[in-house]
TORNUPA-345068 format. One record per residue: x, y, z of N, C-alpha, C, O in turn; residue number from 1. Coordinates in steps of 0.02 Angstrom, whole numbers, m for minus. Layout:
% residues N
R	X	Y	Z	X	Y	Z	X	Y	Z	X	Y	Z	NUM
...
% end
This chain:
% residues 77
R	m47	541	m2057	m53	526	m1987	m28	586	m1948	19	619	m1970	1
R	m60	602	m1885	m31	645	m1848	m28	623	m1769	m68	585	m1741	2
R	36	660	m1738	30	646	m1702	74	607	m1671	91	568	m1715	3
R	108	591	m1613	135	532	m1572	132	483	m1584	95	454	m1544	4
R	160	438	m1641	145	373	m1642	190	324	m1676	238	358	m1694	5
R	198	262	m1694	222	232	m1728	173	182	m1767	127	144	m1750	6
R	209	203	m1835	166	190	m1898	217	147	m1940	277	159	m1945	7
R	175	82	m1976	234	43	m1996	170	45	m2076	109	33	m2071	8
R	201	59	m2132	126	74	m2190	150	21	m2247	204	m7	m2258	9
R	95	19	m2274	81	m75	m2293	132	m47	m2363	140	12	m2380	10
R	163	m110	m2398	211	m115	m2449	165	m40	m2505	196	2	m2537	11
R	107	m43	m2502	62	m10	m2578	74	80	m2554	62	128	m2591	12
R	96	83	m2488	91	148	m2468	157	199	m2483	212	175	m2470	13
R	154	268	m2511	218	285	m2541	235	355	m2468	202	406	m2459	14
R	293	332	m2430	297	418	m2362	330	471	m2423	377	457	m2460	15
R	293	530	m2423	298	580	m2461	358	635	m2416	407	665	m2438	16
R	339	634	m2371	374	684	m2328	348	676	m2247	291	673	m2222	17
R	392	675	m2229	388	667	m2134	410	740	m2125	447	777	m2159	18
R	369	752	m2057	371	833	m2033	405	820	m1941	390	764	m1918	19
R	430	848	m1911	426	878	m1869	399	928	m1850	391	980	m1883	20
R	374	915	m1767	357	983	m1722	389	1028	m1730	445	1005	m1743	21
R	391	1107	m1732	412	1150	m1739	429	1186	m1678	380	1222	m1673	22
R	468	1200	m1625	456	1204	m1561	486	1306	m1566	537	1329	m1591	23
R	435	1338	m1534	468	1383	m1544	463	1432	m1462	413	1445	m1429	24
R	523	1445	m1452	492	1501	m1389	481	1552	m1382	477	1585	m1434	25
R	475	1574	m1343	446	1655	m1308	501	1726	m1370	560	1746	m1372	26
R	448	1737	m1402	480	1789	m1450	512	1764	m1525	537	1804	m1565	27
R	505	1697	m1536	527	1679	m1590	459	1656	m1626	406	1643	m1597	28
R	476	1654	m1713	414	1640	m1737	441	1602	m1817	499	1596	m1837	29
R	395	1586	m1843	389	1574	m1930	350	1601	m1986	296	1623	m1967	30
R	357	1604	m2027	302	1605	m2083	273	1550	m2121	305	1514	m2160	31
R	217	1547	m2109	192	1495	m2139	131	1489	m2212	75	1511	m2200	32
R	138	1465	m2270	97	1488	m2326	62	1426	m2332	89	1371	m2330	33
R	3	1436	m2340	m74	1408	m2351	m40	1379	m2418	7	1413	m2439	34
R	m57	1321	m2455	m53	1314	m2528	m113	1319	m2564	m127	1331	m2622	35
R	m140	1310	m2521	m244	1287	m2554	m269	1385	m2554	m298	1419	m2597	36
R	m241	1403	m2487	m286	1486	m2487	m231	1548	m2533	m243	1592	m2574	37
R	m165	1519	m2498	m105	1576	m2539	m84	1611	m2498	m28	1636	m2506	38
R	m134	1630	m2421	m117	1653	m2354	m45	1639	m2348	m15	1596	m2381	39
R	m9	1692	m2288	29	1674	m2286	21	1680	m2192	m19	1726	m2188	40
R	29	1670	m2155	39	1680	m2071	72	1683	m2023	78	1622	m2020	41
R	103	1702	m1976	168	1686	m1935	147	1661	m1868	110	1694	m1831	42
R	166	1611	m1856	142	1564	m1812	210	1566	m1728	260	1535	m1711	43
R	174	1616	m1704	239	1624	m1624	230	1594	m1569	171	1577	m1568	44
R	256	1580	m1525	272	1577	m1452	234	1512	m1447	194	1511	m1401	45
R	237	1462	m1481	209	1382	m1459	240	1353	m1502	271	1382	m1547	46
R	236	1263	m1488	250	1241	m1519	196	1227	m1604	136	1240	m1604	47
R	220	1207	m1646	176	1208	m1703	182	1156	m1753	242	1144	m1760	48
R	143	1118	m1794	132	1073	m1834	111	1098	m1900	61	1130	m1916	49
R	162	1075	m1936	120	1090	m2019	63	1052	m2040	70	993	m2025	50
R	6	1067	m2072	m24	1040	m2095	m17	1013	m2164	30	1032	m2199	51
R	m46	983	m2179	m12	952	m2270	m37	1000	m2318	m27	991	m2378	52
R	m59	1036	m2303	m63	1103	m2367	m28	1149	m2343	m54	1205	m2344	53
R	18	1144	m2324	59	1208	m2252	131	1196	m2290	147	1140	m2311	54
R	175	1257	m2299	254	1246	m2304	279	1300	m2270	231	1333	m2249	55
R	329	1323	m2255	373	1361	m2224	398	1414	m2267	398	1396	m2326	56
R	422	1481	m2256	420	1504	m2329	483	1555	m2279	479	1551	m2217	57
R	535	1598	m2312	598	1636	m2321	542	1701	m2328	494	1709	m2366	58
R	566	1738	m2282	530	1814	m2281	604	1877	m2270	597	1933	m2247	59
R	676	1845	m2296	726	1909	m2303	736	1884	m2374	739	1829	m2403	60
R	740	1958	m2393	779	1953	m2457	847	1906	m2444	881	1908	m2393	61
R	858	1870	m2494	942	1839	m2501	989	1875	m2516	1042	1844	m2515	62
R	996	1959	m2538	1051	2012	m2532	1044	2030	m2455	1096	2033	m2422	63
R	982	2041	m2425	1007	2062	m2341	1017	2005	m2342	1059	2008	m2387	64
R	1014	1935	m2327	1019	1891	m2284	1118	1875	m2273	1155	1854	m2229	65
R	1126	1910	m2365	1204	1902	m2371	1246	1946	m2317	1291	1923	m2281	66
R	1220	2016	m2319	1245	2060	m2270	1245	2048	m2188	1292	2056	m2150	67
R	1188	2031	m2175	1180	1986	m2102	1210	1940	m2075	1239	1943	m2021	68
R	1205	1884	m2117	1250	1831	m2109	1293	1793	m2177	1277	1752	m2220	69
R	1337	1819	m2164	1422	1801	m2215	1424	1725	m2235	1471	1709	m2199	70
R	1413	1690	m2255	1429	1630	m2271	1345	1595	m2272	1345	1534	m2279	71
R	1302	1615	m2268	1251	1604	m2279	1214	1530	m2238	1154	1518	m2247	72
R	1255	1485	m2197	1217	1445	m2170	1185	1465	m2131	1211	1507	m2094	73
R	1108	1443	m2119	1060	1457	m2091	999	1433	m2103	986	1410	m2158	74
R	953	1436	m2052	892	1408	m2068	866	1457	m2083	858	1488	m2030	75
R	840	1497	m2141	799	1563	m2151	735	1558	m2149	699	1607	m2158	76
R	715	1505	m2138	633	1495	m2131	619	1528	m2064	562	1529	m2042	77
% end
């Protein structure tokens, strides 16, 4: 399902994963990888929706990301 809504799914139905909008502003962005093509894309300055062949993917190495930020919490996507 997409979209604005409320969805109540019959006992036989299994929720795999729920997504949120991605809201991004003026100068910020993501990477985003195709699973079906292998593409990968960066999706800026709107808001954005994954599609179900769509994931989010880490584009710093994890040695810079150590040097950048010390203790490592973060969203690196």
């Amino acid at each position: 399902m997409r979209g604005p809504c409320r969805y109540i799914p019959p006992l036989e139905v299994e929720i795999v994963e729920e997504r949120q909008a991605i809201i991004l502003d003026i100068n910020q962005g993501v990477y985003v990888r195709d699973l079906n093509k292998g593409d990968v894309k960066i999706v800026r300055d709107k808001t954005y929706m994954l599609e179900a062949h769509e994931v989010l993917i880490e584009k710093i190495d994890p040695d810079i990301d150590e040097l950048l930020f010390p203790g490592g919490k973060r969203d690196k996507t």
